[in-house]
Each structure stands twice: as structure tokens, then as C-alpha cells.
N, C-alpha and C positions, 0 to 999 in steps of 0.2 A: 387684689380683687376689691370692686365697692359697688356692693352691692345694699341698696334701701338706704342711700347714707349710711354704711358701715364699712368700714377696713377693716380687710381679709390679709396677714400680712401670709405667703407661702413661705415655705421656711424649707423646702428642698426644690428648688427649680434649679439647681447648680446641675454643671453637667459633670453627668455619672464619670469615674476614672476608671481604667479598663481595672482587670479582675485580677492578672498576673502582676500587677504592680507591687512591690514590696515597698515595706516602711521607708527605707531610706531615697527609694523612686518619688514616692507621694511627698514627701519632706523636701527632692529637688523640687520639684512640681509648685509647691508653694511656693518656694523663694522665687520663680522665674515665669511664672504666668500668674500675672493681675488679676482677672476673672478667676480662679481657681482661688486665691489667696481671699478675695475678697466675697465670697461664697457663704454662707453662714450654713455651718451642718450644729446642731444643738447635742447630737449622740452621734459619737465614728461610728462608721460601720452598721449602722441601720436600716441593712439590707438583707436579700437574698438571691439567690442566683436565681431562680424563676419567679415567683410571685411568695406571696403572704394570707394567711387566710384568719388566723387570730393572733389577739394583741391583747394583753391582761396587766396593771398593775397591780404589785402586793400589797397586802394590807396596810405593812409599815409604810408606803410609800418608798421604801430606797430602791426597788428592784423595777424593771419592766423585762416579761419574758414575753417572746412573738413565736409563734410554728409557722413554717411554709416547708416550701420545695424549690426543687430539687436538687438532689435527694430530699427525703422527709428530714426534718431537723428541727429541734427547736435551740433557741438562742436567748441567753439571758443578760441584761444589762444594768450596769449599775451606775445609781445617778449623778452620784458626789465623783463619781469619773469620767463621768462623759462616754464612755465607750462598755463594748462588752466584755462581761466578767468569764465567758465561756459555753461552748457551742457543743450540743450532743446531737449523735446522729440515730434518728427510731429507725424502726424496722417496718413500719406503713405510716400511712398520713394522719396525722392527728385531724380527728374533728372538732374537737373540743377540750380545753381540760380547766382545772380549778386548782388553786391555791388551797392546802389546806392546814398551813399554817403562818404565822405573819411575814416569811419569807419565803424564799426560794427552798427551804430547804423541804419541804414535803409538797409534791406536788403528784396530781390525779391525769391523769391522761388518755382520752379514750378515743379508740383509733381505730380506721375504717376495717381492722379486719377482726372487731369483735371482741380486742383486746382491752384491757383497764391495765396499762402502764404506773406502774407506782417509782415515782425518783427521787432520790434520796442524796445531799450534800454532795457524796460519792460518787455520783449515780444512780445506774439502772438498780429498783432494790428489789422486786419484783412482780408478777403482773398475773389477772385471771380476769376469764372468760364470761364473756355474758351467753346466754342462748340465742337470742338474735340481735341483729345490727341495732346499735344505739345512733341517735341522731341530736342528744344533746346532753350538757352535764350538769348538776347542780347539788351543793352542800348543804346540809344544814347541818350547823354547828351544836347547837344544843342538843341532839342527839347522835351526832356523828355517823350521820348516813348521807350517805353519796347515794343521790337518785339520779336515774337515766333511763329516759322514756324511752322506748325503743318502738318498732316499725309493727306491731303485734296488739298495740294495745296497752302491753302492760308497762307500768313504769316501776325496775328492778332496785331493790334497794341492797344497801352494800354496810353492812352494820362494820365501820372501819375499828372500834374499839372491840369487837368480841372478832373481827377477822372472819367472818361466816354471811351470807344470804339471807336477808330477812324475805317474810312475805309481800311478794309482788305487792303494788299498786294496783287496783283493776277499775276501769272507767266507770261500772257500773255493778250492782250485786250480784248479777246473772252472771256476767262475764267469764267465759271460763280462758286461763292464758295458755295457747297453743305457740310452740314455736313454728309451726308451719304456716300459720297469720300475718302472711307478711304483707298484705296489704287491706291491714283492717283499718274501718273507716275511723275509729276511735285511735291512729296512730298519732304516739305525741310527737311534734318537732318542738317545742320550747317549753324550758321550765323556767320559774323564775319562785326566791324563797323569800317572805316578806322579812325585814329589817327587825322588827319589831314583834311582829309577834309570833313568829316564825311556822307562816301558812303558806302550805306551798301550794302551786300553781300550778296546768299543764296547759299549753295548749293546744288543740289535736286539730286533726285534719276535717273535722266535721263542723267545722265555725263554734268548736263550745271548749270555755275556757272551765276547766276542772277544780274543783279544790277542797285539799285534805289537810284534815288534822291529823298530826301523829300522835293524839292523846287519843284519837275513835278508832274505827276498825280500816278496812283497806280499801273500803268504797268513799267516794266522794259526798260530803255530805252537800254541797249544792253546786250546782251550772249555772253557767253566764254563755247564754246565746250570742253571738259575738256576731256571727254570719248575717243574722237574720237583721241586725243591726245598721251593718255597713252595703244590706245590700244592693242601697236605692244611691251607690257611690263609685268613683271610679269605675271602673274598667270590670265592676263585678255583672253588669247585664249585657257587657259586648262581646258580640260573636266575631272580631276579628283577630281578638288578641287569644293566642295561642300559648298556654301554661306549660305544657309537655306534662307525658306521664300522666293524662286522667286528672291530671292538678285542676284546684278549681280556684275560682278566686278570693272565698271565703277564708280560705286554710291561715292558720295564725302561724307565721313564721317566726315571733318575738316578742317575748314579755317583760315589763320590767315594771318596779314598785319605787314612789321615793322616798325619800328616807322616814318620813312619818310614818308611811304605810296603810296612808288611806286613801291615797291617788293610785289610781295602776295605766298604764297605755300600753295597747297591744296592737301589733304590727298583722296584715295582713299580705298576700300573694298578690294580690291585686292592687295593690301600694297605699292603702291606706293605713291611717293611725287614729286607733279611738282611745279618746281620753275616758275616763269611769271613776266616779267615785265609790268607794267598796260600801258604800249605804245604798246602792242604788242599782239598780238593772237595764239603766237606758243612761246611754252614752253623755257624758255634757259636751264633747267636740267629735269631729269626727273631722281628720287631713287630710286630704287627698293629694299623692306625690304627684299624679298627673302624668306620669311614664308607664304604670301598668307593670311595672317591677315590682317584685318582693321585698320588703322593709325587713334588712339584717338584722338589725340595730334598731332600738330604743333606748335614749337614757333621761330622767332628770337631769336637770340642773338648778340643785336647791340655792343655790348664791344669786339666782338672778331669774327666779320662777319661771325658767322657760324648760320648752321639751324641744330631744335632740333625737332626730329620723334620718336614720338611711338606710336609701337603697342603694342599685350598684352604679347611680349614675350623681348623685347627690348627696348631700349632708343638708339637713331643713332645719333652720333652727328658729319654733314658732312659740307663742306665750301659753303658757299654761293655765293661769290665772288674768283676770281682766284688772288694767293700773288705771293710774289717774292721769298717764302721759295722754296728752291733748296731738290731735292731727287725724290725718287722712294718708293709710297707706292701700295701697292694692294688693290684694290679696287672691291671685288669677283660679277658676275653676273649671271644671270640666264644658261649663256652660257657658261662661267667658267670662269676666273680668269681674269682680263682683268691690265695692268700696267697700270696708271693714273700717273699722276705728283704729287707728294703730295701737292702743295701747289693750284691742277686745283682745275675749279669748281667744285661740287659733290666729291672731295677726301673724305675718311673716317677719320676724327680725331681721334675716338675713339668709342666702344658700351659699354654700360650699360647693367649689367646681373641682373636681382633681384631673389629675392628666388621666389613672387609669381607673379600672371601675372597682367601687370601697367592695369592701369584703366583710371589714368589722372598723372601729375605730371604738376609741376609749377619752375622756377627758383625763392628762394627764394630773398627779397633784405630788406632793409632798409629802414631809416627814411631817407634817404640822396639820394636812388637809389631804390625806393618802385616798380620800376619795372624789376628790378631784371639783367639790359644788363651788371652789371659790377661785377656780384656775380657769384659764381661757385657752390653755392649749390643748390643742386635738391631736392626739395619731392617730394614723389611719394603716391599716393593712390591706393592702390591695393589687390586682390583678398587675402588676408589672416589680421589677426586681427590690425598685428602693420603694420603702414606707413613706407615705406622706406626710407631713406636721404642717400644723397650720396657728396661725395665732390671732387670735380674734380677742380684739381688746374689750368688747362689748360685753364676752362672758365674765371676765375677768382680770387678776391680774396674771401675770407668769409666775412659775412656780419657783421657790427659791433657789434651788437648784442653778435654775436660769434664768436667776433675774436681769440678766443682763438684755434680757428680749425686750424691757420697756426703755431700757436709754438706747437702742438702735432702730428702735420705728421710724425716724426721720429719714438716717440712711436706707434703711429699706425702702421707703418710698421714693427716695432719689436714683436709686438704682431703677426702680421699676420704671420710671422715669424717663430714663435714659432708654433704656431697654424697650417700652414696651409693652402695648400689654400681647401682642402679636409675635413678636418675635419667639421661637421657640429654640432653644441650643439644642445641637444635635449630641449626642452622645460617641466617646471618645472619638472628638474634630479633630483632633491632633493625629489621628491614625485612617486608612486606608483599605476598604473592605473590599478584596478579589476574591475571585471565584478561580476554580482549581482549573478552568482553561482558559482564563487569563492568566494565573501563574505559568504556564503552560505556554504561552504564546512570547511572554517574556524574559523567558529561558531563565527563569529563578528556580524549576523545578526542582534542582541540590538543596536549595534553603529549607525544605519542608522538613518539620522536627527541629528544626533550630528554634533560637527563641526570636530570632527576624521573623517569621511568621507564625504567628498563633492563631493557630485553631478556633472557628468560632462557627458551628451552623454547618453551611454547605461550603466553607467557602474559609477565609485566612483574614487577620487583622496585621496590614504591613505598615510602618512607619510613614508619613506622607511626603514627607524630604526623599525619603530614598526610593521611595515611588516613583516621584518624578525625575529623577534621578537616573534610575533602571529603564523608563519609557523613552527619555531622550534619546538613550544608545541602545536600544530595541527598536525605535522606531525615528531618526532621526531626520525624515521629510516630514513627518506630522505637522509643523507648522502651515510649509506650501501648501498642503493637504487643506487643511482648515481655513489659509486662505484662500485656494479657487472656492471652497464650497461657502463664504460668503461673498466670492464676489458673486456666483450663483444665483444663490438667496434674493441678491439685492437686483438684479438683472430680472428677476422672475418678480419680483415686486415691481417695477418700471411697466413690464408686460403688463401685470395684471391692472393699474392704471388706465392703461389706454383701451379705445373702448373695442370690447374684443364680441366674437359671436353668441349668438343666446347658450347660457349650458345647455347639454343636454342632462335630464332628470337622471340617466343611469349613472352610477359611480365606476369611475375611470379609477382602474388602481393597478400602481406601479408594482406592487407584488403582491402573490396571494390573491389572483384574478379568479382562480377555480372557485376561492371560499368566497370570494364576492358575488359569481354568479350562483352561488346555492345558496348563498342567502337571499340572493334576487328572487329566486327562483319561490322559495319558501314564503318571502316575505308578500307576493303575489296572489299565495293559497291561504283561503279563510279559516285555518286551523290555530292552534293555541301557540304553536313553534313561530307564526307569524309576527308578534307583534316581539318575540327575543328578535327574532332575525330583525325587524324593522329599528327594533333600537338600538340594536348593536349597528346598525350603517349610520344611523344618523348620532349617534354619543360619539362626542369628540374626544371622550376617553379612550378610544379603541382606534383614532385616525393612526398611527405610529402604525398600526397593524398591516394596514394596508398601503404607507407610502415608504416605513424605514426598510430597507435591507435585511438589520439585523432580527426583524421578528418574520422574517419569510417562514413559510413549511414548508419543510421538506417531503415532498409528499411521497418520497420512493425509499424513504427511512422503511425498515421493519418495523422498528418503535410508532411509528406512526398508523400501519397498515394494521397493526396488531389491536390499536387504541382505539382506529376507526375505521371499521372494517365497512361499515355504511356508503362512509365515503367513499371507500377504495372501488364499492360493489356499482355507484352511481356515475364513478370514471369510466369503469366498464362499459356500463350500459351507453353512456356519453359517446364510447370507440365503438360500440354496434348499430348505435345511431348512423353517426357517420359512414360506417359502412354500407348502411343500408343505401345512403341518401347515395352514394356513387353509382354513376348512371350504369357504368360499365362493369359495375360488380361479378354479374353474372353472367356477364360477354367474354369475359376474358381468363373464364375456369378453365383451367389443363385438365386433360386428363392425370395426371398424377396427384392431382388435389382431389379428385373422387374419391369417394368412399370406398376401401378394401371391399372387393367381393361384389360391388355392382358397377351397373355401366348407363350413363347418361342414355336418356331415349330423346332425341329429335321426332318431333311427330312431324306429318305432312305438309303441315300449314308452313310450319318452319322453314321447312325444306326449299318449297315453291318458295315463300318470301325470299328468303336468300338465291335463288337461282333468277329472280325475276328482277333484284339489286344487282345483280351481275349484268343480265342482258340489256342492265337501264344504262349500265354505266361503261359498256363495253357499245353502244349502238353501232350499229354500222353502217347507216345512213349516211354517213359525213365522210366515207372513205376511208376512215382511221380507225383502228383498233388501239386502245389505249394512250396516243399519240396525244400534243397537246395541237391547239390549231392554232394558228393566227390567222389575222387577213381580215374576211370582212364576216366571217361566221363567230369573230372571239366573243364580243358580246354575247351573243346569244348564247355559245356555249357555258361560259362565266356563269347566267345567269342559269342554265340548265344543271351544273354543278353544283350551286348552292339551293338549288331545290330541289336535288337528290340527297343531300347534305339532311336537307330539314325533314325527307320523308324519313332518311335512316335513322337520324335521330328519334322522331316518335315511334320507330320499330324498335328498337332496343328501349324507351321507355316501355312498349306493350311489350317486350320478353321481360323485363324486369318484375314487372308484376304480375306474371304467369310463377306459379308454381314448375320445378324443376322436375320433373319424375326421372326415375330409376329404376332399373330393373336389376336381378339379380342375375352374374356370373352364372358358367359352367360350373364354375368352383367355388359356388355356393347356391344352387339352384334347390337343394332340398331345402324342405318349408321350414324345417325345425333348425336347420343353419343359418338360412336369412330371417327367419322371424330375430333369431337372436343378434344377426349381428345390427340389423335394424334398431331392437330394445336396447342397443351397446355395450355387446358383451364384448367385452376386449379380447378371449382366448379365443371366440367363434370368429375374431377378423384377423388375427395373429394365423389362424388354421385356414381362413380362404387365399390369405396372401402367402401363407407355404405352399397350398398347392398349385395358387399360380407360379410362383417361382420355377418349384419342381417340374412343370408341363414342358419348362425349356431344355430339362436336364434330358441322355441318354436313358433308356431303359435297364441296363445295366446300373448306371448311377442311384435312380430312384428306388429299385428294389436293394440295394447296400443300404441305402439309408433307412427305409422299410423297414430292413429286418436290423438295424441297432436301433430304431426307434418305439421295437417291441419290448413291451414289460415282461423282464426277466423273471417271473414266476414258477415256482413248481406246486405241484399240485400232488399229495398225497391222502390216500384212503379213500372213503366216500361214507357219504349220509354224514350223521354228526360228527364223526372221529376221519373225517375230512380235516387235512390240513394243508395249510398255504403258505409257501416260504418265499420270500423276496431276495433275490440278489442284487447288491449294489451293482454301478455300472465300474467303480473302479476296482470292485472285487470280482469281475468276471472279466476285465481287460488284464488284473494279474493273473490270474489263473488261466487265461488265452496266452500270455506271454511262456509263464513254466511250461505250459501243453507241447508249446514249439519249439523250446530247447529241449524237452522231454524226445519230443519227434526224431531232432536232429542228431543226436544224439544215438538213436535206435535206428535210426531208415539208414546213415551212411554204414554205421557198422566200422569195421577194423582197415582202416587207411594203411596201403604199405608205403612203409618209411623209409628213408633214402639212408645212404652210407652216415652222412652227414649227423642227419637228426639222431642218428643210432650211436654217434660220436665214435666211428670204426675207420680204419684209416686204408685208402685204395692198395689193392697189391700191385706194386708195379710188375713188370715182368723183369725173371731171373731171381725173382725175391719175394720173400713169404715175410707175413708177420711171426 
């Protein structure tokens, strides 16, 4: 990057290697791909699998520990290695934590569910509670309290040498601390503890920067209006820019002190930076980032008296002090362009771009300079997996560590060079991202849980050789395929050349015609839906929608019908349309399309009309009854035809829009059956079409039915101790079944038996048994 005449060298644009890769993979990987070899990473492994949100070196300078996600995790690295020394996993998200002794080995951790994590060499050593949610953390050493403003007001102190709660912090005298205050205006987000004389700081959500001594009592002996300051600045008097949560744009998101301790800059919601000297109560600079973002980050930088601002879209890096450097830079404002001296207060030295948006960043330093005022590199933690590092020669030099970042400036630039400053590498290019019905189409669905496809999202990471590979012999015309459809292309380019007829203004679209005409439709009425609908037909982001195949809707899916029930209801009404508009709609009712229980009424007018179309077209003037003629009357007839033609035509237009009436059945002529089945009762039209049904049956027939169609009740007692028993219908067709073997049983009585059945043997004659 060069930005104001300055080189920005980045120092992670290499592309990311996937995640299941083992050491011995990544080791091939260098020996056989050039770009990967020739990559500069300054720490392995200076990553996370989703993003990063802080980044801290230790006091000694040997350590750097980062927290992200996910999982929650923080990860510790060591310098003189280059990589990391070892990786522990929390149990919620770290917001913040601190160092509290020259290495890794005690460190303070406070994390979004209330906890204060203590870690030890070992590990986890143990962990206790605040009352409510904290939102940032800060030490002071000369009395070994951890303070942590929390979302109430008060800011908790943590007496680390007696292991006990000291008395709260409280904004003001009066103040009483509720933990049920969770949105008091006195809530601190930033603390910050001076260097030197160790006075610490708050800044709260009310534009007012707080500060105590821990030699007085628990109230602030004075405020620094901060709001009231910045508020003739950015984005603190516009009403378009939207804070969320009530946020407003005074609130002080960030403090910091430089090493002297009589400078302070404090970061706002609204993206400014005001510089302060602690003798004074009115600003000497005041920055505006000019995005309307919140300023994470502020740092000195005492090696080269500049100050260092970010929010989630930049790193600013402007003067703090006014030099003797000579010239004219641009310095852009809210109001436009404004010349500045390059060497005044507030000039811009340089910005910092990253791929994703910072979160924190640190100036890295050394065993020599562990606070980093004489080093020029930045990391940065932020919204996408890998941490960013950047090296900006202008702050300084690199740190010994990695000294080797000032003899490869040249090659860095020669790469960039080469590359671009445009070109962006995509991330693991060597590999092949399907989705689980495209594996599916390519009959590789055995593969899944192998390590040929790894899991990643919705969808599988496949090797690109074997990719293509598997598609040849899954789909082996693809090429002819791909060539009709440019010879297509290029046929329909020739068309469009020659000069063809005016368009018409409506959009012609090969699929997805329905959503085209509701957008038409929409985009026609002067409602707020109009001008989405009007831009979504004319962005050519969205043209694929309406000419490729593969973004059709399906509009008879349930998933579709469930998601937009609007639409499905506007199709409807689209098919009633239509029906109405059919001239013969209502000409060509059957009687079995009526409605159960009534009967169309023809009034008289109907009647005559229709016998009067009979006697017109049956005349008998001409000798013929229905016959055709020819001869020398055809003419005339022809011509008599088609003007019986155009009268019955506008006769069925005037029955079309006549109302139909109806009268009610025999078998349903009482008021309280037709009222019902008219309102739609479905049992009152279920019981008129039974009993026309029944009208057809025998007499005999209808009263069987009759009488199993009556509720088998018995009725015992009377007045209160009346009681009512129901018989089921298949416990009274058993009990009818027993009855009749009980019957047959009883009415035949004693059958005589034959020789036979009596197993007795005939007497023949002359012989007995």
C-alpha cells in the first residue's frame, strides 16, 4: 500500500492453507508450489478459525497472546519461535483480559458471562464473579487491583493480593450501585491507568471521561466533558447514521495515555479522536475518521510522536505534536478537503486498509522495546480467520525478533509488483467447493466422511484435479454442451448488431415471468415496495434471475408456498381473474356443479331470450329447418348467421353479469337448513345431499337406514338423578350378533338325529345288533 508517500508493506496477503492440513502436508506444499514458498508469514499459525477480537503483548516483550472464536479460545505465542507456544480452550468469549505479570504466566480474563478467568503456567487456576456484565479490564500495578467498569455504573475492584472485593468505584457521591442498573447513563466502556502516576480513568456512556485516585475515597475527584467537546464533529449532529441500542455518538469507546502521562486521546462512537493535555479541559486536536464508526483502539507512539486510531474499517496514523517537516498534505474533512501543513498537529501520515474489519491491533516490540514506541509493526485482530500484520517503515524499524522484515522490503515490493495491487488470491485455489447436490449429481455420495471431501459450511472441500476428473465421467458431452451454447452467444450477438425493432419498455424474461410481472405490477403503484421492485428490474446484479435456468422458482415447492404465502394467495386471485374474464363461465354450469340443497332459477326474461335465439336461428321463411342453403340466398344467409352470432354473443355477455340466483331444494327448504348451508356449513350440505340421495331409495330402504341412523341412548330416572347411557354402534351390532345365536339356538330346540350322526349301525334283516 502507498499511501501520502508512505509504504505500507502487508505481511499476510498469502493465501490461507485449508485447516485439515498436517505439518508434513504444509512442508510438501512449500517444496512444490512457488507462491506458497514465497509467502512471508512472520508467526505460524496466526490464526483462528472464525475471527479475533483481542491481541496483547507482554511486558517482557517474548510473548504475544490473541482470544477469538470459534470455539472461545485464547492462543499464546512465542517470539524467539516464530510460532505458538500453546492453545487453551474457555468456556465463553473473552471480552477483554490483561497481563498481570511479565509473562504469560498470570493472566486476568473477563468474559461475556460475568466471569473473571484467572490462568496460571498450568492453566485454568481459578475464576469469580462480578455482579453485572463487565465491558472492559484494567490493572494497576501499585496496588494490585483489577478494575472493571461494568454496564451499572459502577467500576468493581478486585483487591488481587488480599483475594477479596474492594469498594466499588461510583461515578459520583450520590450514586448508589444497583445490580439491576443495567442501563445507567454513567456506564463505563473504557478504562485506561496512567503510566506514571497511576490515575486511572473511565470512560462512560455520557461523553464524561472520570478520574480517581486510589489514595481518596471512591468518588471521582474531577470530569473531563468529552461530548460536549467533539460535538460540533463528525457524525455527532446527523440524523442518518444509526448507533443501535440508544447508543449515541458522544459515548467514549477508548482511552489511552502516553508514556509521560500528560497527553491522553480518547476515542468516540462517532469516530472521532480528541487529543487533551491533562493541564487543560479543552481539546488541542480533535480527528475525525469520517466513517461514523467507533474508534476501538487508540495508541501513542512515542518513537515518532505520532497517534494511532482505529476503527473497524481503518488504522489512522496522524501527528500528535506539530514538526519542522516543510510541505503541504491533505488532510480530508467532513466538510471537504481542508490543506494542513504536513508536519501540523492532526496532519495524516498515512491509513491502513485491511481485507477485514480491525477489532484491536497492537504495535508489536521486543525484548529491548516490549512496548513497541520504536517498532513499526502492527497486528491487528480482526473480523475474518487470519490476524493481520502490516509493516510500516515510517513508524519504525522491525523488531529484532524479525529483523529480517528490513532486508526484504525490496522483494516485497517486487512481488507486489508483479501481483498487483488488484489482484486478490482466493483462498485454498488448490481445492474445489461443492455443495451436497452437486456431490449428489456426481455420484461421489460414498465419499462423504472420507478425507476426499471435507466438510466445510453447507457444502464439502474436493481436490480440483479430481474434480475435474469425476465431471468428465459424470458428464462426458459437457464440452459439445458448452459448445453449442457459444456458438449461441455469438449468433445472438450478430442479432443484436443488426438493426432490429424499438424494445418494448416491459422486461421479457425467460424464466421467473410470474416474479417479473409482480414486480411490474408493484413497481407501477406509488408505495414504498415500489422503488425495491423498480431496482431490483433494472440492477444488473439480479439479470441471472430472470434469464439463467438455474435460479428459476419453483413455485409449486411447499418450501416456497410456506415462505410466501402472498404470492401463492396473488396466483389465486390471478386464476379468479381469469375466470371471471371467460365469457362462457357462467353458460356452461351443470347442474352437478350447484350447490347441494338448491336449484338454479331461470327467471322469464331468460327464458324468452333463449326461445327467441331458437326461433331466429331455426326461421322458417327459407323452407329449411336447420339445413344449410346454397344457391343464390347463401350470402344472405352467411351474413344472417354471423349476426345472430354477434347478438348471442352480447346475450351471454349480459347473463355474465347478471347475478345467478338460487333457490332452495325440497330437501332443504327449511329457513334454518338453508340459512346454514348458504353461511357454509358443511354438515347442513352433507344432510341436504343425504336426503336427496335417500328420496331415490324404497321405503323399506330409507326407514333401515332411519332406524341405525338413531342415537343409541337409554334414558334412566328423571329430574336430577336422570341418567343417560350411550351405546356404542359396534357394541350393539355385538350384542345383535349374540341375541341371534342366543335365538337359534332356543326357537329350533332339539333336532332329531339320524342313525348316522348317533354313530348306531342299520339292522339289516334276520339280524340284530
Amino acid at each position: 500500500q502507498h499511501r501520502n508517500g508512505t509504504t505500507i508493506y502487508c505481511l499476510s496477503n498469502g493465501a490461507a492453507t485449508p485447516a485439515w492440513f498436517n505439518a508434513a502436508q504444509r512442508r510438501n506444499l512449500n517444496k512444490t508450489d512457488a507462491n506458497f514458498r514465497r509467502r512471508v508469514e512472520i508467526i505460524h499459525d496466526l490464526d483462528f478459525p472464525i475471527a479475533s477480537n483481542k491481541i496483547r503483548q507482554s511486558p517482557d516483550g517474548r510473548f504475544i497472546v490473541a482470544t477469538g472464536t470459534y470455539a472461545p479460545r485464547l492462543r499464546c505465542y512465542e517470539m524467539s519461535d516464530f510460532g505458538m507456544k500453546f492453545e487453551r480452550f474457555l468456556d465463553s468469549e473473552s471480552i477483554d483480559f490483561q497481563f498481570l505479570g511479565q509473562d504469560y504466566g498470570k493472566l486476568a480474563l473477563l468474559c461475556d458471562d460475568r466471569y473473571i478467568r484467572f490462568h496460571a503456567p498450568y492453566g485454568h487456576h481459578t475464576e469469580m464473579r462480578i455482579p453485572t456484565f463487565g465491558r472492559a479490564m484494567g490493572y494497576e500495578s501499585a496496588t494490585c487491583n483489577l478494575l472493571i467498569p461494568a454496564c451499572n455504573g459502577a467500576i468493581y475492584r478486585l483487591d488481587l493480593e488480599e483475594g477479596r472485593f474492594n469498594t466499588p468505584l461510583k461515578p459520583h457521591a450520590d450514586f448508589e450501585v444497583s445490580i439491576r442498573a443495567h442501563n445507567s447513563q454513567y456506564g463505563g466502556s473504557c478504562i485506561a491507568v496512567s503510566p506514571t502516576h497511576q490515575l486511572t480513568s473511565v470512560g462512560c456512556e455520557d461523553g464524561m471521561v472520570r478520574f480517581w485516585d486510589n489514595r481518596s475515597g471512591t468518588a471521582p475527584f474531577v470530569n473531563l466533558n468529552v461530548g460536549s467537546a467533539v460535538s460540533n464533529y463528525g457524525y455527532a449532529e446527523s440524523e442518518d447514521v444509526q448507533f443501535g441500542n440508544n447508543a449515541k455518538a458522544y459515548e467514549l469507546t477508548s482511552l489511552a495515555y502516553d508514556p509521560s502521562g500528560v497527553h491522553m486521546a480518547i476515542g468516540t462512537r462517532g469516530g472521532c479522536v480528541a487529543l487533551y493535555d491533562m493541564r487543560s479541559s479543552k481539546p488541542l486536536y480533535v480527528k475525525e475518521h469520517q466513517y461514523g464508526l467507533p474508534i476501538h483502539t487508540v495508541r501513542f507512539h512515542h518513537g515518532s510522536d505520532l497517534v494511532l486510531s482505529s476503527d473497524a474499517r481503518l488504522i489512522k496514523i496522524w501527528r500528535a505534536k506539530s514538526s519542522s517537516i516543510s510541505g503541504i498534505n491533505t488532510n480530508e474533512t467532513e466538510n471537504g478537503a481542508t490543506l494542513v501543513a504536513a508536519g501540523a498537529m492532526g496532519s495524516i501520515v498515512t491509513n491502513i486498509e485491511g481485507k477485514g474489519d480491525f477489532t484491536h491491533f497492537i504495535v508489536s516490540g521486543d525484548e529491548l522495546d516490549p512496548t513497541g514506541d520504536e517498532s513499526g509493526l502492527i497486528l491487528c485482530a480482526s473480523e475474518q480467520p487470519k490476524l493481520q500484520s502490516f509493516y510500516c517503515p515510517v513508524l519504525g524499524r522491525a523488531p529484532r525478533w524479525c529483523s529480517f522484515l528490513d532486508n526484504i522490503t525490496e522483494e516485497l515490493e517486487e512481488k507486489d509488483r508483479e501481483a498487483g495491487d488488484d489482484k486478490v488470491e482466493s483462498v485454498y485455489e488448490d481445492h474445489k467447493f461443492v455443495t451436497r447436490e452437486e456431490v449428489e449429481q456426481l455420484g461421489v455420495g460414498n465419499l462423504v466422511g472420507t478425507p476426499l471431501l471435507r466438510g466445510y459450511m453447507h457444502g464439502f472441500f474436493m481436490d480440483t484435479g479430481m474434480y475435474n476428473r469425476i465431471k468428465a465421467v459424470a458428464n462426458p458431452f459437457e464440452y459439445e454442451e458448452y459448445r453449442k451454447k457459444k456458438i449461441r452467444e455469438k449468433l445472438e450477438e450478430k442479432r443484436a448488431s443488426r438493426i432490429a425493432p424499438k424494445a418494448s419498455k416491459k422486461k421479457t424474461a425467460a424464466v421467473n415471468a410470474r416474479l417479473v410481472a409482480r414486480l411490474e405490477a408493484k413497481a407501477n403503484k406509488d408505495t414504498k415496495a415500489s422503488k425495491s421492485a423498480k431496482a431490483m428490474l433494472e440492477d444488473n446484479r439480479f439479470g441471472k434471475l430472470f434469464d439463467n435456468p438455474d435460479f428459476e422458482i419453483d413455485e409449486d415447492n411447499e418450501d416456497f408456498k410456506l415462505r410466501n404465502s402472498s404470492g401463492v394467495a396473488q396466483q389465486k386471485d390471478d386464476d379468479m381473474d381469469s375466470d371471471r374474464d371467460d365469457e362462457s363461465s357462467r353458460e356452461d354450469i351443470d347442474e352437478d356443479d350447484e350447490a347441494d340443497g338448491f336449484i338454479r332459477v331461470n327467471d322469464d326474461e331468460e327464458s324468452e331470450s333463449s326461445a327467441g335465439d331458437y326461433s331466429d336461428s331455426d326461421n322458417e321463411d327459407d323452407g329449411f329447418r336447420g339445413a344449410k342453403v346454397r344457391g343464390e340466398a347463401y350470402e344472405a344467409m352467411k351474413a344472417l348467421e354471423k349476426k345472430q352470432a354477434t347478438i348471442a354473443k352480447q346475450e351471454r355477455k349480459r347473463r355474465a353479469g347478471k347475478n345467478v340466483m338460487y333457490e332452495a331444494d325440497d330437501f332443504a327448504d327449511s329457513g334454518k337448513n338453508a340459512l346454514a348451508i348458504g353461511l357454509g356449513d358443511i354438515q347442513a350440505r352433507t344432510d341436504a345431499k343425504r336426503l336427496k340421495e335417500e328420496s331415490t331409495l324404497p321405503l323399506e330402504k330409507r326407514l333401515q337406514l332411519q332406524k341405525e341412523r338413531k342415537i343409541p341412548l337409554v334414558f334412566q330416572g328423571e329430574g336430577v338423578s336422570k341418567e343417560v347411557s350411550f351405546i356404542p354402534m359396534d357394541v350393539k351390532k355385538k350384542r345383535k350378533e349374540e341375541e341371534e345365536k342366543r335365538s337359534q339356538l332356543r326357537g329350533a330346540g332339539r333336532k332329531r338325529r339320524d342313525v348316522k350322526s348317533l354313530g348306531l349301525k342299520r339292522i339289516q334283516s334276520g339280524r340284530r345288533r
